[in-house]
C-alpha positions in Angstrom: 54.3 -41.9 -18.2 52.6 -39.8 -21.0 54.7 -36.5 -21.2 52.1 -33.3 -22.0 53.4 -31.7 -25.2 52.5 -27.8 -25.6 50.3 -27.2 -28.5 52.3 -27.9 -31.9 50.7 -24.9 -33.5 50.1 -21.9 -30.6 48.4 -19.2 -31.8 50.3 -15.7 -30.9 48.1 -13.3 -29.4 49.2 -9.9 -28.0 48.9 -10.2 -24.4 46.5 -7.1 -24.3 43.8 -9.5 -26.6 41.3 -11.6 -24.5 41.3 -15.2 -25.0 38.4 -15.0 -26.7 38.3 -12.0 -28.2 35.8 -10.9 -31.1 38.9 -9.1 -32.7 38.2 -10.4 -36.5 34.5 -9.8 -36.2 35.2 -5.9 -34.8 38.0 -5.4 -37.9 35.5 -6.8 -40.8 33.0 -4.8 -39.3 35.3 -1.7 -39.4 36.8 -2.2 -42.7 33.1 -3.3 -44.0 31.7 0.4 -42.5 34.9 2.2 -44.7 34.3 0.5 -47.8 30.5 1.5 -47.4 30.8 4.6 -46.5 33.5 5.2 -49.2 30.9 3.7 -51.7 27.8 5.6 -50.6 29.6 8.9 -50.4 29.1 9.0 -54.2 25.0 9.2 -53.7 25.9 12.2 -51.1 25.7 12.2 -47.4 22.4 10.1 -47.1 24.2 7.6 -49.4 27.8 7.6 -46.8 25.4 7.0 -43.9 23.0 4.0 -45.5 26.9 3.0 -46.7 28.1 2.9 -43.4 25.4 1.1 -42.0 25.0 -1.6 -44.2 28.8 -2.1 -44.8 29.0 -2.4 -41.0 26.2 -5.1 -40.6 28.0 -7.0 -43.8 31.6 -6.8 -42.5 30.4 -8.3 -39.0 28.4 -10.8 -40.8 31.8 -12.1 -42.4 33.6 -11.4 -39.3 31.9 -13.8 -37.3 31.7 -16.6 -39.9 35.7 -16.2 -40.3 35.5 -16.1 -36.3 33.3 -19.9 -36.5 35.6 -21.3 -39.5 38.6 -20.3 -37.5 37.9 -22.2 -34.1 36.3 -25.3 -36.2 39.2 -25.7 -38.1 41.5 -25.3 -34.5 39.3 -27.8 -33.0 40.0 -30.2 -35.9 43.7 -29.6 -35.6 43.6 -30.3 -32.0 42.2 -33.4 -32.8 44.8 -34.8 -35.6 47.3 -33.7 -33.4 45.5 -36.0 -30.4 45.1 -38.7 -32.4 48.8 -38.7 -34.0 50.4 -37.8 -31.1 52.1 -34.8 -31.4 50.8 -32.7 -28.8 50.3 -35.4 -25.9 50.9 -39.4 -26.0 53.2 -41.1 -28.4 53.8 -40.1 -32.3 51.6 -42.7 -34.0 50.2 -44.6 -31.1 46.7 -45.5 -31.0 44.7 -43.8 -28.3 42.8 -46.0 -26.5 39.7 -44.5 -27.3 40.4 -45.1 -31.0 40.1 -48.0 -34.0 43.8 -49.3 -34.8 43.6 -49.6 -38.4 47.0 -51.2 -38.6 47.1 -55.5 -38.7 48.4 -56.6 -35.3 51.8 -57.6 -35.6 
């Protein structure tokens, strides 16, 4: 019987955060407005606002790739850890969906 193993690597999440919260995306968007404003401020107000705005759009532009990288690379963890066994089956069987590159014995 094939014992269900929880997740070798669980991600801790504040219970407050949705599953699938945007959370990265909101802070790069945040921190992207600050450094804009902060930068445009030297050209005067007009400058702070066109800052803001453009900092904004920039910061959530990187949030959400670091958001896509994130779950891609999850996903591919998941996988190895399928396919090696760690998180359900037995450490280093082949799944029966998968090639066995090892010579039979």
């Amino acid at each position: 019987m094939t014992k269900k193993i929880p997740s070798a690597h669980p991600v801790p999440r504040p219970p407050s955060v949705p599953a699938h919260s945007h959370a990265v995306r909101d802070a790069s968007a945040v921190s992207g407005a600050v450094a804009g404003i902060a930068i445009g401020a030297v050209a005067g107000p007009g400058g702070a606002v066109a800052g803001g705005i453009i900092g904004t759009a920039i910061g959530a532009f990187a949030g959400q790739a670091l958001e896509e990288n994130e779950t891609k690379e999850t996903e591919k963890e998941e996988r190895l850890d399928r396919i090696i066994g760690v998180s359900e089956g037995d450490m280093g069987a082949v799944l029966p969906d998968e090639k066995s590159e090892r010579p039979p014995s």
